[in-house]
DSSP file (Angstrom, degrees, kcal/mol; ACC not computed):
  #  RESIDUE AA STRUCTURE BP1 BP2  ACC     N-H-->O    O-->H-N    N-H-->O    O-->H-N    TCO  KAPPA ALPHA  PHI   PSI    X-CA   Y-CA   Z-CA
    1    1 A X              0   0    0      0, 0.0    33,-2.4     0, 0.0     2,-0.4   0.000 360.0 360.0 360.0 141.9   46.2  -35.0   24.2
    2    2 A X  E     -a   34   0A   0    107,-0.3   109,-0.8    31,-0.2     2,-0.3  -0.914 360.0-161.4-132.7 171.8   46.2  -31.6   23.0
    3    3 A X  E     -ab  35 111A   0     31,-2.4    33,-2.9    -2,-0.4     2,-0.8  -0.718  10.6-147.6-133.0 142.1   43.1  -29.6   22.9
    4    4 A X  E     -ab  36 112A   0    107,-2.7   109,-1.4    -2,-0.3     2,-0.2  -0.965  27.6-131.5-135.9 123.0   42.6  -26.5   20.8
    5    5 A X  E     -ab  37 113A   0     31,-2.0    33,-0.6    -2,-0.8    36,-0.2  -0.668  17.4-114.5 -85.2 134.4   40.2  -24.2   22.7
    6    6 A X     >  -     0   0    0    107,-2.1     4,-2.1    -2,-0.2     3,-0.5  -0.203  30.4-109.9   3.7 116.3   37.1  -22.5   20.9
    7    7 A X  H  > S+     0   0    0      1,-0.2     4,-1.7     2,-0.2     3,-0.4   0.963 120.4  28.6 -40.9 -58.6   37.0  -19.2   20.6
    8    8 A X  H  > S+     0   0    0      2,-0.2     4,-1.2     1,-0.2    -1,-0.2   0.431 114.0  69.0 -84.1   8.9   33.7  -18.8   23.7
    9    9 A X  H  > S+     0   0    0     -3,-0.5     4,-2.8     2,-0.1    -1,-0.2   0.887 107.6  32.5 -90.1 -26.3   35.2  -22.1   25.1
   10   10 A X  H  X S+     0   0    0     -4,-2.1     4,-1.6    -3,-0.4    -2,-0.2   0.718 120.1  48.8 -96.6  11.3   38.2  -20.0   26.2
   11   11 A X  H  X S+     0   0    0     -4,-1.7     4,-1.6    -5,-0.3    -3,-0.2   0.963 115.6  52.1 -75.8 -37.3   36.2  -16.7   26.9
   12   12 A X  H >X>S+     0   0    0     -4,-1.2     4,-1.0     1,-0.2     3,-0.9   0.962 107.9  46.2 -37.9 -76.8   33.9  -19.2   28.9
   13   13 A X  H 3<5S+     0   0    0     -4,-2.8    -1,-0.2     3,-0.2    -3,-0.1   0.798 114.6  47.7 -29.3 -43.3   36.7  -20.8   31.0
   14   14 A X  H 3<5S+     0   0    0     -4,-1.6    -1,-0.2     1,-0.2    -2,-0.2   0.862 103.7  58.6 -72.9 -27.3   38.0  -17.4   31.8
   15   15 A X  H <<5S-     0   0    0     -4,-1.6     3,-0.3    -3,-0.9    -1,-0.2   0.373 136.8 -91.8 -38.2 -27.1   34.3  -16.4   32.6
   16   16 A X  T  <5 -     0   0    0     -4,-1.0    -3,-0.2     1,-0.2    -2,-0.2   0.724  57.5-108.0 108.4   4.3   34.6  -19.7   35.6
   17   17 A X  S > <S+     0   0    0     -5,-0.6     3,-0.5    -8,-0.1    -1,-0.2   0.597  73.2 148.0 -63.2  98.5   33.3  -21.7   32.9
   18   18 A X  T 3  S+     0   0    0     -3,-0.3     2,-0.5    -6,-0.2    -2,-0.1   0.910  76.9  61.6 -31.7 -73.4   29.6  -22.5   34.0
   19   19 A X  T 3  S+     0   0    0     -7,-0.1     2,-0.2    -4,-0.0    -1,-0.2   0.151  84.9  77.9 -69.4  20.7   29.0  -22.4   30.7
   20   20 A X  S <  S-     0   0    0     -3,-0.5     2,-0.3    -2,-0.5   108,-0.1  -0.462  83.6-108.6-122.5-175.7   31.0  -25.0   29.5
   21   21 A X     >  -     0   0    0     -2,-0.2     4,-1.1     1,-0.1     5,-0.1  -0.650  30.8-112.8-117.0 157.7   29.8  -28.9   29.9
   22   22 A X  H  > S+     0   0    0     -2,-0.3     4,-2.3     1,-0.2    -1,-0.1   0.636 117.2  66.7 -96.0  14.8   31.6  -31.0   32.2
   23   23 A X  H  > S+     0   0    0    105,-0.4     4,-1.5     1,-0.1    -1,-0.2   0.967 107.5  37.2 -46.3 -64.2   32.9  -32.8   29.5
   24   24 A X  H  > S+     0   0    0    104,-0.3     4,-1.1     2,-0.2    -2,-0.2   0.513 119.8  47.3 -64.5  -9.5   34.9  -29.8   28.3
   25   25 A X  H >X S+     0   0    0     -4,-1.1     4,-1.6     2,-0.2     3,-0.6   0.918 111.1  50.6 -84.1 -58.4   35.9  -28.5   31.9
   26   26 A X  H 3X S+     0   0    0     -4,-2.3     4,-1.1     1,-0.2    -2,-0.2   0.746 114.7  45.9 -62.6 -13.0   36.9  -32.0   32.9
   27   27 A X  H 3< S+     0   0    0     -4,-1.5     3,-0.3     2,-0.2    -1,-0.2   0.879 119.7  38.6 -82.7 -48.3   39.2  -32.1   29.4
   28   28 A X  H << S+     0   0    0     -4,-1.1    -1,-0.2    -3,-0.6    -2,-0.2   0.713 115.4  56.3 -82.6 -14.5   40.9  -28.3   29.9
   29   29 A X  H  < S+     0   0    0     -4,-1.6    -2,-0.2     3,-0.0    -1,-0.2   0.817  85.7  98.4 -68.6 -25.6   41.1  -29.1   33.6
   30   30 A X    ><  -     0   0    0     -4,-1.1     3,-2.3    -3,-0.3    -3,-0.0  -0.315  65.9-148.9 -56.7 110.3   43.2  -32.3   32.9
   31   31 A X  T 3  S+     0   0    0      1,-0.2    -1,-0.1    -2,-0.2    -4,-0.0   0.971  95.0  74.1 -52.3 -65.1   47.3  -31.7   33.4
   32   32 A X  T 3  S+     0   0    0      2,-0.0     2,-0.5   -30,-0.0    -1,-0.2   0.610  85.2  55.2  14.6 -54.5   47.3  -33.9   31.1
   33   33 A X  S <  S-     0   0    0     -3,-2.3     2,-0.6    -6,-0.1   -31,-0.2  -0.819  71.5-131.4-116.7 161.6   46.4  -32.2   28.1
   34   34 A X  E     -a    2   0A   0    -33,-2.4   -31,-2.4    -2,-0.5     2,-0.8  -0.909  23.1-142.6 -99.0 121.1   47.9  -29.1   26.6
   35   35 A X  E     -a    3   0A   0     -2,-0.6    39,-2.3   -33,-0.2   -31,-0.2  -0.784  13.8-165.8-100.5 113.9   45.6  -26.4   25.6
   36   36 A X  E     -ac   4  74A   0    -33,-2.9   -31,-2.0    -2,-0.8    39,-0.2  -0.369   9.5-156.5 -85.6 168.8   45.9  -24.3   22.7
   37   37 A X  E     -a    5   0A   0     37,-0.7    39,-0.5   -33,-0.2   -31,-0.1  -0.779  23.2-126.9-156.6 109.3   44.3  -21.2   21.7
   38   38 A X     >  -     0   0    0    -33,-0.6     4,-0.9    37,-0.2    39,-0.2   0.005   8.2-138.6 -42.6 127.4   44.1  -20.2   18.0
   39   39 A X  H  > S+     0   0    0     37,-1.7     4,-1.7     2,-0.2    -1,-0.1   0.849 110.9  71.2 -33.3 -38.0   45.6  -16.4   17.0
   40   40 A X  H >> S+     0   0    0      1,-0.3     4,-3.8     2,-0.2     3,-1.2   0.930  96.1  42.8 -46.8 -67.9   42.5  -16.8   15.1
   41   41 A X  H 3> S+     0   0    0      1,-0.3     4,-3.1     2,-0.2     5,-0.3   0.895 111.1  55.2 -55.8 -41.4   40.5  -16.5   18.3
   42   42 A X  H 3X S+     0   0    0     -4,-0.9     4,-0.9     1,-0.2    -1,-0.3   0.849 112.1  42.6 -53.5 -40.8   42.6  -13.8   19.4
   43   43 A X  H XX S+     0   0    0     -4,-1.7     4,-2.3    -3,-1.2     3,-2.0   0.978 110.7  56.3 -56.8 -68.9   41.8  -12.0   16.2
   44   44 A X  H 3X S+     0   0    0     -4,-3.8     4,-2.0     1,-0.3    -2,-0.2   0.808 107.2  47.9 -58.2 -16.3   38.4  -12.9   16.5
   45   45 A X  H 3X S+     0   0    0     -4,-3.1     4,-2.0    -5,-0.4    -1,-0.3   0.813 106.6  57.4 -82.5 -16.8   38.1  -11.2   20.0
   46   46 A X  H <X S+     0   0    0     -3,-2.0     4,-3.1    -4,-0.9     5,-0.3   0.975 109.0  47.2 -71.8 -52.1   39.7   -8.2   18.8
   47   47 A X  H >X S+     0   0    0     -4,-2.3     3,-2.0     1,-0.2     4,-1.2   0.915 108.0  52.2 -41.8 -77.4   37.0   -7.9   16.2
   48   48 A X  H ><>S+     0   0    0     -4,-2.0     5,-2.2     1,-0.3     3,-0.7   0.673 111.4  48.3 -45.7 -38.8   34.2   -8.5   18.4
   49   49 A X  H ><5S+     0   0    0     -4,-2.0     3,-3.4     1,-0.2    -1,-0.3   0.979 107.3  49.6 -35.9 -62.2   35.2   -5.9   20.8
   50   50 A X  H <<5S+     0   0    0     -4,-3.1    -1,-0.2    -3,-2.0    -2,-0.2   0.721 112.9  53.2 -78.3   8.3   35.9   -3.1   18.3
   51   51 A X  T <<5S-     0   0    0     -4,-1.2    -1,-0.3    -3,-0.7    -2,-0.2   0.445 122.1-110.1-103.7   5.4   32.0   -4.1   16.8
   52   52 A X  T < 5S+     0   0    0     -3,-3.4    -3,-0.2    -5,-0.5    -2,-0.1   0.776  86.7 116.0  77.5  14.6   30.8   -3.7   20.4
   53   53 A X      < +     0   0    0     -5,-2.2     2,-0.3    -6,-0.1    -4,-0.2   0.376  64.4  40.4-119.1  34.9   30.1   -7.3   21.1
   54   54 A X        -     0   0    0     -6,-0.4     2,-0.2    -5,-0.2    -9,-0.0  -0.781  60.1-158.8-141.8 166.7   32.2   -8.3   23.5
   55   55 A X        -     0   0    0     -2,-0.3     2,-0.1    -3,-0.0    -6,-0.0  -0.923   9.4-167.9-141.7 130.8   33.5   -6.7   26.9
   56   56 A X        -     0   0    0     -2,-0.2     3,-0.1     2,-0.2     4,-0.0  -0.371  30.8-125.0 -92.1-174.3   36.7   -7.7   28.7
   57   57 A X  S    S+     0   0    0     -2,-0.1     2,-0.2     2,-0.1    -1,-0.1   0.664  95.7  27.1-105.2 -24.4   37.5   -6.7   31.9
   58   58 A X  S    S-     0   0    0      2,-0.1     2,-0.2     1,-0.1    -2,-0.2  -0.588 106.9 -70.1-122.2 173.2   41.1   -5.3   30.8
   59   59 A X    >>  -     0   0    0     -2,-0.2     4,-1.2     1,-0.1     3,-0.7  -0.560  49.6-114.5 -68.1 132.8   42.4   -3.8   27.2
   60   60 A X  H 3> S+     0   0    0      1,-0.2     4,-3.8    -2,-0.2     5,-0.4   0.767 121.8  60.0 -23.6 -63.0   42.6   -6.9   24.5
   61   61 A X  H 3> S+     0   0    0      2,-0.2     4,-1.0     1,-0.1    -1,-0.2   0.855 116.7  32.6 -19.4 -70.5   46.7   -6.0   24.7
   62   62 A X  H X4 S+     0   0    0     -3,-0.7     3,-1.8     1,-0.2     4,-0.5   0.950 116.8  50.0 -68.6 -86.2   46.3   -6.8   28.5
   63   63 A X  H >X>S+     0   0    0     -4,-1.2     4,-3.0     1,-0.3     3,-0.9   0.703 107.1  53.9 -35.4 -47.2   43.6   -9.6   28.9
   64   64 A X  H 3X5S+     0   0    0     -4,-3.8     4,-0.9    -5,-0.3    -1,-0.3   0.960 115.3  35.2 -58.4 -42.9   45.1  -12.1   26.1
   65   65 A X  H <<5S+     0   0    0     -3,-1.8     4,-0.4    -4,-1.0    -1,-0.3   0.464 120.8  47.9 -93.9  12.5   48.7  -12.5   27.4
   66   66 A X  H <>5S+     0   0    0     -3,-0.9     4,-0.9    -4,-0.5    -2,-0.2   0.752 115.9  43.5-126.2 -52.5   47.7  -12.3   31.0
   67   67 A X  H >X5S+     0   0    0     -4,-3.0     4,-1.6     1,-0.2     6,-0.6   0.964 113.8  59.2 -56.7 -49.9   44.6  -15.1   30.6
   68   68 A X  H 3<XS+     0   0    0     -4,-0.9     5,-1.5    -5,-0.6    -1,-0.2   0.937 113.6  27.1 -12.1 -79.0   47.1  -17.0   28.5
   69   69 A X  H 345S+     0   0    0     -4,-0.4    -1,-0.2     2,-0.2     3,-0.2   0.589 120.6  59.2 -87.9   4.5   50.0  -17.6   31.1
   70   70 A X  H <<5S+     0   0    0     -4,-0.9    -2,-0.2    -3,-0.5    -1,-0.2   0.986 120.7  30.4 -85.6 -62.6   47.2  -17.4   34.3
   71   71 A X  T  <5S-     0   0    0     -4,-1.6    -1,-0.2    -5,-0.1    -2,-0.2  -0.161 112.5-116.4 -69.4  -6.1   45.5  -20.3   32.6
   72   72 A X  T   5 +     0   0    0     -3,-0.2   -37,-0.2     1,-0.2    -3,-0.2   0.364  56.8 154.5  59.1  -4.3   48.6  -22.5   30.6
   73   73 A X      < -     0   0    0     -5,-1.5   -37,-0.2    -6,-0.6    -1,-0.2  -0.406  43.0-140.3 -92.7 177.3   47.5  -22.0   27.4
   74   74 A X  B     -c   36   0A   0    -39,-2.3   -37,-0.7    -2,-0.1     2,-0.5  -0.561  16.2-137.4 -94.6 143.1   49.7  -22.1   24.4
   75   75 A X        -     0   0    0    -39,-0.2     2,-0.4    -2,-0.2   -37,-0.2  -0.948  24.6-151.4-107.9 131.5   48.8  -19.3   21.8
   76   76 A X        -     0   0    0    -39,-0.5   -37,-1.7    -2,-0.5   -36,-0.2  -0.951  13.7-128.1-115.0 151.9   49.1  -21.5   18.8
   77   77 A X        -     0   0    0     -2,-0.4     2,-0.4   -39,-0.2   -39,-0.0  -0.382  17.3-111.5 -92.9 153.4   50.3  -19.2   15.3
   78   78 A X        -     0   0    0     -2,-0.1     2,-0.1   -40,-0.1    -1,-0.0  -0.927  41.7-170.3 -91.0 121.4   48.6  -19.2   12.1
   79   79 A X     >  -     0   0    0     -2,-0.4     4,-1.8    25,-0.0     5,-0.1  -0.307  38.5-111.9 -79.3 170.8   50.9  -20.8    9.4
   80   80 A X  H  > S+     0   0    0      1,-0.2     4,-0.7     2,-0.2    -2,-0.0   0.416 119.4  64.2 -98.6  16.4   50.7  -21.0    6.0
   81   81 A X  H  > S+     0   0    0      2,-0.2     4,-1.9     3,-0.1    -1,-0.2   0.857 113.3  40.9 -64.8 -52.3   50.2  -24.8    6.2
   82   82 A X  H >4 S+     0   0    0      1,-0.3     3,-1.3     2,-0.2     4,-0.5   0.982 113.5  55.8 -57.7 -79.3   46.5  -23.5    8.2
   83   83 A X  H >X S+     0   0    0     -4,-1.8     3,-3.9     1,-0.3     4,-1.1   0.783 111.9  36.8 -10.9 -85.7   46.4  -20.9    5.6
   84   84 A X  H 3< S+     0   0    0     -4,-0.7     3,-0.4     1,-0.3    -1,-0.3   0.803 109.0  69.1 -60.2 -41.4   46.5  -23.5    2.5
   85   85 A X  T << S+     0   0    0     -4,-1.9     3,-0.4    -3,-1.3    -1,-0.3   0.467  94.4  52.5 -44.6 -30.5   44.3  -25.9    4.6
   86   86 A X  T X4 S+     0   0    0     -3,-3.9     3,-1.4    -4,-0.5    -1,-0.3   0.794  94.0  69.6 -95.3 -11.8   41.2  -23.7    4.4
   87   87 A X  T 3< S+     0   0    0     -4,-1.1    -1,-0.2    -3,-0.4    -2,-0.2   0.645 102.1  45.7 -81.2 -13.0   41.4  -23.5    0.9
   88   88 A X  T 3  S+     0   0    0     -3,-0.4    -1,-0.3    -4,-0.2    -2,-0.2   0.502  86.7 111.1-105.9  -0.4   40.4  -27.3    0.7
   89   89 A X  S <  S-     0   0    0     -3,-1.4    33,-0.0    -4,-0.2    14,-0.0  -0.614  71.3-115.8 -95.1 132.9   37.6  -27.3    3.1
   90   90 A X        -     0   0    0     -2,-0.2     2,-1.1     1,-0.1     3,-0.2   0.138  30.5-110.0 -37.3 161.4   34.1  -27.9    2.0
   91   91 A X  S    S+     0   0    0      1,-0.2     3,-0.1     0, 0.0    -1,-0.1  -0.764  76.2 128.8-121.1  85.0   31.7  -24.9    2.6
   92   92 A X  S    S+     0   0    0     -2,-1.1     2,-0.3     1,-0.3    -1,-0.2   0.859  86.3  21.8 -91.9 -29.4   29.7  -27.0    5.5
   93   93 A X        -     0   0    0     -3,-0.2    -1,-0.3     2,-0.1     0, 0.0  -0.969  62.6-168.3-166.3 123.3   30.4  -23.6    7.7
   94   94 A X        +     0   0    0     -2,-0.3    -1,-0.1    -3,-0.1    -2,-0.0   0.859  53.0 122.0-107.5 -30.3   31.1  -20.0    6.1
   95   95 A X     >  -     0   0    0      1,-0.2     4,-1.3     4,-0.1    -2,-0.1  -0.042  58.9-151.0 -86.1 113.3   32.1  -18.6    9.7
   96   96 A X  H  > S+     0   0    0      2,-0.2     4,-1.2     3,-0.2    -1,-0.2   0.713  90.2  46.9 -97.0 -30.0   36.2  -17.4    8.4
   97   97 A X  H  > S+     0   0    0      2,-0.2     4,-1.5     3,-0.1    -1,-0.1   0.877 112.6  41.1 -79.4 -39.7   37.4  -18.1   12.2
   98   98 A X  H >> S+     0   0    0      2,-0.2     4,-1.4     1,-0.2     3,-0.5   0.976 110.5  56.0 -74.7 -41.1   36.1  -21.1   13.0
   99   99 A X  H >X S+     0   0    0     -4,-1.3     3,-2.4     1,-0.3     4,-1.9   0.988 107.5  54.4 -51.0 -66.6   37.0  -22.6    9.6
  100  100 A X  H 3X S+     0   0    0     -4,-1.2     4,-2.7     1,-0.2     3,-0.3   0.925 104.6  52.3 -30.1 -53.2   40.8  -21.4   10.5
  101  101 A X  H <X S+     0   0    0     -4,-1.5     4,-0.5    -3,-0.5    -1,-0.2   0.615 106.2  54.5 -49.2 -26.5   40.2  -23.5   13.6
  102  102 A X  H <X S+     0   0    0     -3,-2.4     4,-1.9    -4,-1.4     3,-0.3   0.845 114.8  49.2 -73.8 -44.4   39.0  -26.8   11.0
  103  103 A X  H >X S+     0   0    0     -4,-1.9     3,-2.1     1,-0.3     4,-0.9   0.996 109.6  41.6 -73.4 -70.5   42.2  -26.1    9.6
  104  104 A X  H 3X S+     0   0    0     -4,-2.7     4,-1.0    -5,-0.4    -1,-0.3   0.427 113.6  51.1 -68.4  -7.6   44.4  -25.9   12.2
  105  105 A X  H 3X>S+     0   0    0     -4,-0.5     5,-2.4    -3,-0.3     4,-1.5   0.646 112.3  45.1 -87.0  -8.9   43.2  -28.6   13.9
  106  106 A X  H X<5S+     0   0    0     -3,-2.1     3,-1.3    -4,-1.9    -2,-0.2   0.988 116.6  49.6 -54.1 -78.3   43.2  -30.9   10.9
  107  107 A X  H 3<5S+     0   0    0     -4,-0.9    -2,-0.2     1,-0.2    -3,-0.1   0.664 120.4  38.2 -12.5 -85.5   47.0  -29.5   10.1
  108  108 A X  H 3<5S-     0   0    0     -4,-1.0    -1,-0.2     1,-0.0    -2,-0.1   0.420 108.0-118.6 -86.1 -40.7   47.9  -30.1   13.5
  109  109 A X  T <<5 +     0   0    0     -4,-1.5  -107,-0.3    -3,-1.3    -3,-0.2   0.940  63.7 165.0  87.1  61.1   46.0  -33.6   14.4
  110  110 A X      < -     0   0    0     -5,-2.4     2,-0.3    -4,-0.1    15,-0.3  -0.341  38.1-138.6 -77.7 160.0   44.1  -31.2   17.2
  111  111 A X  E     -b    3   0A   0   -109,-0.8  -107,-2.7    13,-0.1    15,-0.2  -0.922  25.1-129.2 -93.1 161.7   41.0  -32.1   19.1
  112  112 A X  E     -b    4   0A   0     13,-0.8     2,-0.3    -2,-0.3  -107,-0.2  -0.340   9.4-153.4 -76.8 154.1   38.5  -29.2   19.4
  113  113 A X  E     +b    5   0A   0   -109,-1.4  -107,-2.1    -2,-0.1     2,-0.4  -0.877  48.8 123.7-127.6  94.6   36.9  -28.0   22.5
  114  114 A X        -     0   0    0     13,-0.7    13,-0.1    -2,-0.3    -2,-0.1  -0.937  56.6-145.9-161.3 147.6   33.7  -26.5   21.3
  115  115 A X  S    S+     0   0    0     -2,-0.4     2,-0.5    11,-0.1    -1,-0.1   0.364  75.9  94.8 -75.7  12.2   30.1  -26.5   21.6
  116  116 A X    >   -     0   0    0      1,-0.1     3,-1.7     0, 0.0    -1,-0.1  -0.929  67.9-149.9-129.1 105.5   29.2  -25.7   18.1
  117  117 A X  G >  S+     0   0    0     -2,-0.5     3,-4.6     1,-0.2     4,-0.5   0.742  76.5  96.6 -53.8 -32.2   28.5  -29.5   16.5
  118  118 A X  G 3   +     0   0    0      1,-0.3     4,-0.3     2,-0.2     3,-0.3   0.859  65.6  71.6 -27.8 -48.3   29.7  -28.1   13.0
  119  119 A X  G < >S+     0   0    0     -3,-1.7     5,-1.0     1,-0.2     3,-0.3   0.646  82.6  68.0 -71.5  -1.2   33.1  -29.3   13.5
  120  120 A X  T X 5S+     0   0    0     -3,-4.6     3,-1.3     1,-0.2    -1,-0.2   0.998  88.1  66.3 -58.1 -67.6   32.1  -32.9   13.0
  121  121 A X  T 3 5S+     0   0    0     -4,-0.5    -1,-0.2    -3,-0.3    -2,-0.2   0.437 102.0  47.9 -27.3 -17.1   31.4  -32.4    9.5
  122  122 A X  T 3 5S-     0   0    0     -3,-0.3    -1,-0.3    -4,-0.3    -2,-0.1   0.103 114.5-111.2-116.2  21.0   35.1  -31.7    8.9
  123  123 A X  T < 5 +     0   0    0     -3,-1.3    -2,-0.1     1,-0.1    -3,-0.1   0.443  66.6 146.8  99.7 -41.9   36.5  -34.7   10.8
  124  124 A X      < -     0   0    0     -5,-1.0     2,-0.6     1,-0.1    -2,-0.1  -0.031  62.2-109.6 -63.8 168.5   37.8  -32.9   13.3
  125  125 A X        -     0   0    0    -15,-0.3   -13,-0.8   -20,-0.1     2,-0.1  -0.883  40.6-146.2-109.8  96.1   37.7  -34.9   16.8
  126  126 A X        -     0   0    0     -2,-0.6     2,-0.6   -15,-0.2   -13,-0.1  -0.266   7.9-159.6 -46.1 117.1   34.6  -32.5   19.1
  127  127 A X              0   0    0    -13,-0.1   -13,-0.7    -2,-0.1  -103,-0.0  -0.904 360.0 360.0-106.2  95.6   35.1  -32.3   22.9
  128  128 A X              0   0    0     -2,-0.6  -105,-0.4   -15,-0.1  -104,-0.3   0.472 360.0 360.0-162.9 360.0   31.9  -31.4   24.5
């Protein structure tokens, strides 16, 4: 299966993830499954840094590509399939990242890893 991480499901994991449910650990621990991670999140971590509400332990630059390959996941690209994709989604969830994330796991035939129930509402298939 392949699993398209949350933006705080992969700051969680990298974090040890405690905070994750042992649904979602046993599902990103699984060789098995492939794990993606959105540009979108990447984006969205850059933001939250430069608004002062996140902290890495290294510079974004550094921390993304080095949690990445430590960890196996795949950084999956925003297309313009994704792109065109939000443009049909309902407004259950105004949130511009996660709705990229709806997309792209629709687009993609994805399941989510996230704690935030929302993504039911679009179909998408919820790991948590």
């Amino acid at each position: 299966m392949r699993l398209l991480l949350d933006t705080h499901v992969f700051l969680w994991w990298v974090d040890g993830g405690a905070r994750l449910s042992r649904k979602a650990r046993a599902a990103i621990a699984d060789p098995k499954h492939a794990c993606l991670v959105s540009l979108a999140s990447c984006w969205e971590i850059a933001v939250k840094l430069s608004l002062g509400k996140l902290k890495l332990a290294a510079p974004v630059e550094r921390f993304l590509p080095e949690q990445l390959a430590a960890n196996g996941f795949t950084p999956l690209p925003i297309d313009l399939r994704h792109v065109a994709r939000v443009a049909e989604l309902p407004f259950h969830h105004r949130d511009p990242f996660d709705r990229l994330l709806i997309a792209q796991a629709l687009a993609e035939e994805l399941a989510v890893v996230s704690a935030d129930a929302v993504f039911l509402k679009y179909g998408v298939k919820r790991i948590w």
